[in-house]
C-alpha positions in Angstrom: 167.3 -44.4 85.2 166.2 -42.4 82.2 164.7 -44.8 79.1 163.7 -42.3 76.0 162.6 -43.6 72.8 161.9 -42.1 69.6 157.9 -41.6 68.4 157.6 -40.6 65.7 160.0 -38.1 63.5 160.2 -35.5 65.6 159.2 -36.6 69.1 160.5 -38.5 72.3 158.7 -40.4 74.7 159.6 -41.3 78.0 159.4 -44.3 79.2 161.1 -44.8 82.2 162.4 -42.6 84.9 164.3 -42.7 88.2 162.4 -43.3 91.2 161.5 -40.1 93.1 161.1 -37.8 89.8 157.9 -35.9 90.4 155.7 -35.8 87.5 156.4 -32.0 86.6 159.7 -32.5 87.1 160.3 -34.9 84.1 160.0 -32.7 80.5 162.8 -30.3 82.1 165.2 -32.6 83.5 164.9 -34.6 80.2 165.4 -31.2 78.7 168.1 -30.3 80.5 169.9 -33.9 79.8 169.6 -33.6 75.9 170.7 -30.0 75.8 173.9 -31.3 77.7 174.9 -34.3 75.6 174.2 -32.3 72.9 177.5 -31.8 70.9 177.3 -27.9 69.7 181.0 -27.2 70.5 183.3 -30.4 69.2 185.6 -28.6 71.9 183.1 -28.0 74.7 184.0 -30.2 77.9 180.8 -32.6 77.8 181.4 -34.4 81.2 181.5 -30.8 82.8 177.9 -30.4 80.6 176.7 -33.7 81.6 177.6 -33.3 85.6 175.7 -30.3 85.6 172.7 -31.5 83.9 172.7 -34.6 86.8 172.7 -32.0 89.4 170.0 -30.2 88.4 168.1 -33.1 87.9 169.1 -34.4 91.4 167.8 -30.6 92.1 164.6 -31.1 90.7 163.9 -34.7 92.7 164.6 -33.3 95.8 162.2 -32.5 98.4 160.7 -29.1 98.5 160.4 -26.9 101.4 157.1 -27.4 103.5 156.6 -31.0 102.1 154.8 -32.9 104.1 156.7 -35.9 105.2 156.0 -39.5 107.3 158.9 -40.3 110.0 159.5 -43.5 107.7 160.4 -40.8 105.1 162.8 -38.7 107.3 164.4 -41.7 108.4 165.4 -42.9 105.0 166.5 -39.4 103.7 168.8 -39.0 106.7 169.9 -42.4 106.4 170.8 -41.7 102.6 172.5 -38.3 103.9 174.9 -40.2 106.4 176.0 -42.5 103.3 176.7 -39.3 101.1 180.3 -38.7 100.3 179.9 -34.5 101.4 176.7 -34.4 103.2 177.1 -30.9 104.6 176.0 -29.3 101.0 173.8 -29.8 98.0 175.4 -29.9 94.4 174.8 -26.4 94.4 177.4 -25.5 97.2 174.4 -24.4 99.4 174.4 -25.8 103.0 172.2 -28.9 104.5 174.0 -29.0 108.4 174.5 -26.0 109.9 176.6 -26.4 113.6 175.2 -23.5 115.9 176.8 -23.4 119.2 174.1 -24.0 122.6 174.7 -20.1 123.2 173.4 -19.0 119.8 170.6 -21.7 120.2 169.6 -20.3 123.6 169.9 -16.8 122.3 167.6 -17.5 119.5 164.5 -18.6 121.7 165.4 -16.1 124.2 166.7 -18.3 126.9 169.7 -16.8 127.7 
């Protein structure tokens, strides 16, 4: 999704990038991408390298706490979620579902 091009000597521009990138997000992910493919160690693992790089760019897409969202929005990321090969975590091991039993639900709001 990413199109770089050289400008000049010692500059890139960016002239295309995946849908969903915020703005602010683009100078590090492309950052982070280089850095990765970059071949400092002829016996580093680069697919490891690379693998992280696209997580932390995937990272950097998603959507922030306390964004405000449309239902159309919610319905498509839960949508996308339910087609995701292990939906229960992000790329950084951290949980998206949690399964809380009624009685911890019930205890939490003090119905119990």
């Amino acid at each position: 999704g990413f199109r770089v091009e050289r400008f000049g000597a010692a500059t890139l521009q960016v002239a295309a990038v995946p849908a969903g990138l915020g703005d602010g997000a683009v100078e590090p992910v492309v950052r982070d991408l280089l850095a990765a493919a970059e071949l400092v160690d002829p016996g580093a693992d680069l697919a490891e390298r690379l693998d992280a790089a696209a997580k932390r760019a995937a990272c950097a897409a998603a959507v922030k706490a306390r964004a405000r969202l449309e239902p159309s929005e919610v319905a498509a990321l839960l949508r996308d979620l339910d087609g995701l090969r292990n939906p229960t975590h992000c790329p950084h091991g951290r949980p998206l579902l949690l399964r809380l039993p009624r009685g911890e639900i019930e205890a939490l709001f003090h119905r119990r």
